[in-house]
C-alpha positions as CSV (number, residue, x, y, z in Angstrom):
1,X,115.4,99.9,107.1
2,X,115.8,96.7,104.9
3,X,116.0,97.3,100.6
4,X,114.4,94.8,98.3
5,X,115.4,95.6,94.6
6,X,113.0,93.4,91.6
7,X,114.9,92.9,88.5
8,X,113.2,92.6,85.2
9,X,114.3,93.2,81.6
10,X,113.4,96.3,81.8
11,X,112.6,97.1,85.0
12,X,108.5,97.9,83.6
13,X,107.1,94.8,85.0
14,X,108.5,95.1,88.3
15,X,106.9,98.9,88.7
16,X,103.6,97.6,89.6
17,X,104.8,94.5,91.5
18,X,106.9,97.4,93.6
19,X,103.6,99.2,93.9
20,X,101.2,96.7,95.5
21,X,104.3,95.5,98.0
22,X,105.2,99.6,99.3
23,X,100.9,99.2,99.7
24,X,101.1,96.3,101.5
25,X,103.9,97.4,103.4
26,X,102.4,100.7,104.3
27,X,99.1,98.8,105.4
28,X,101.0,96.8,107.3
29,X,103.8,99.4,109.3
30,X,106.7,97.8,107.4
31,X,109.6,99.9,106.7
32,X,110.9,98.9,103.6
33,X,112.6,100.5,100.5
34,X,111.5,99.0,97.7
35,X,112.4,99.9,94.2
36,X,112.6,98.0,90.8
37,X,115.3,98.0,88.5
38,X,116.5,96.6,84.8
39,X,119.3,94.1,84.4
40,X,121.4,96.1,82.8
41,X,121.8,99.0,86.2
42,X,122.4,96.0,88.9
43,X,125.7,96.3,89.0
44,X,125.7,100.1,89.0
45,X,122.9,100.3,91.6
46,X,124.6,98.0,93.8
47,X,127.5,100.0,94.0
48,X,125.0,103.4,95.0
49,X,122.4,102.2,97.2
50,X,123.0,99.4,99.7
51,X,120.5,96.2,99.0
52,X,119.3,93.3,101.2
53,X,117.3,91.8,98.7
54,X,117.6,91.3,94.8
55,X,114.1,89.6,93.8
56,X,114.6,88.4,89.9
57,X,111.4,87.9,87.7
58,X,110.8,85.3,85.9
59,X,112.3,86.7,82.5
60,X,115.4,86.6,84.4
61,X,115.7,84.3,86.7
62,X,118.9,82.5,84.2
63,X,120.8,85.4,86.2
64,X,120.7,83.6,90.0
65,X,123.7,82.0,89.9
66,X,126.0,84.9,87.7
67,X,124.8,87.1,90.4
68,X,125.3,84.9,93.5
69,X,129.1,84.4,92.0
70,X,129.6,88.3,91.5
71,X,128.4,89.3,94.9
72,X,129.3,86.5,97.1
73,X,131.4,89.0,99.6
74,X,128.3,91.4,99.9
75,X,125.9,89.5,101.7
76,X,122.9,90.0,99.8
77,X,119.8,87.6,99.1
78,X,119.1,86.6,95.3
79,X,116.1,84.6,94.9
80,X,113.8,84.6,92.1
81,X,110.1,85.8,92.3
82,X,107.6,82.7,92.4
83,X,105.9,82.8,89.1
84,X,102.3,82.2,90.5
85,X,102.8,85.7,92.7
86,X,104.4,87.4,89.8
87,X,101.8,86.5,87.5
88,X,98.9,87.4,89.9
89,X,100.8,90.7,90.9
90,X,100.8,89.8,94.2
91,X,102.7,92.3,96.0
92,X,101.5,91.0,99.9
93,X,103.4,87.5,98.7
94,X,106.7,88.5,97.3
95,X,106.9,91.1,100.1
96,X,106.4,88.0,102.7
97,X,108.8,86.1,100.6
98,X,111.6,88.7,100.7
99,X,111.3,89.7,104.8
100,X,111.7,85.5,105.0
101,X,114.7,85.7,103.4
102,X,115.7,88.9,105.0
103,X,114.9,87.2,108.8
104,X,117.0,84.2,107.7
105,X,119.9,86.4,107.6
């Protein structure tokens, strides 16, 4: 089963985002763990639960490249989410975006 973590600030935004995609995904037969944290428990998270995906919103998207750095050796995706999707909540999208990047693996 692939993991998608979304990254906010506070992890609040990303909660409804998570929502609609676990809908979509259920809809669709896609198993998929997905579950939304803040910035501040990354590192912490990383280190409990094994990730495939890290999807950053746009509030903190500035953190691509300090994450890419610190977790070059673990083989995990960091993309940020596309701010159109985001802002429309539009869990089908960012779900499709993050099995993309998943596949490209």
């Amino acid at each position: 089963m692939n993991t998608i973590m979304l990254v906010c600030a506070a992890g609040m935004s990303t909660s409804l985002l998570v929502t609609k995609m676990q809908k979509t995904a259920e809809e669709k037969g896609i198993k998929v763990d997905i579950f939304a944290k803040s910035a501040s428990e990354i590192e912490f998270t990383l280190k409990e639960r094994n990730v495939d995906v890290i999807l950053l919103g746009p509030q903190v998207k500035y953190l691509k490249k300090q994450l890419e750095t610190k977790l070059a050796d673990k083989n995990i995706f960091i993309e940020a989410i596309n701010m159109q999707h985001y802002g429309m909540m539009n869990g089908e999208k960012v779900l499709e975006d993050a099995l993309q990047l998943i596949k490209s693996k």
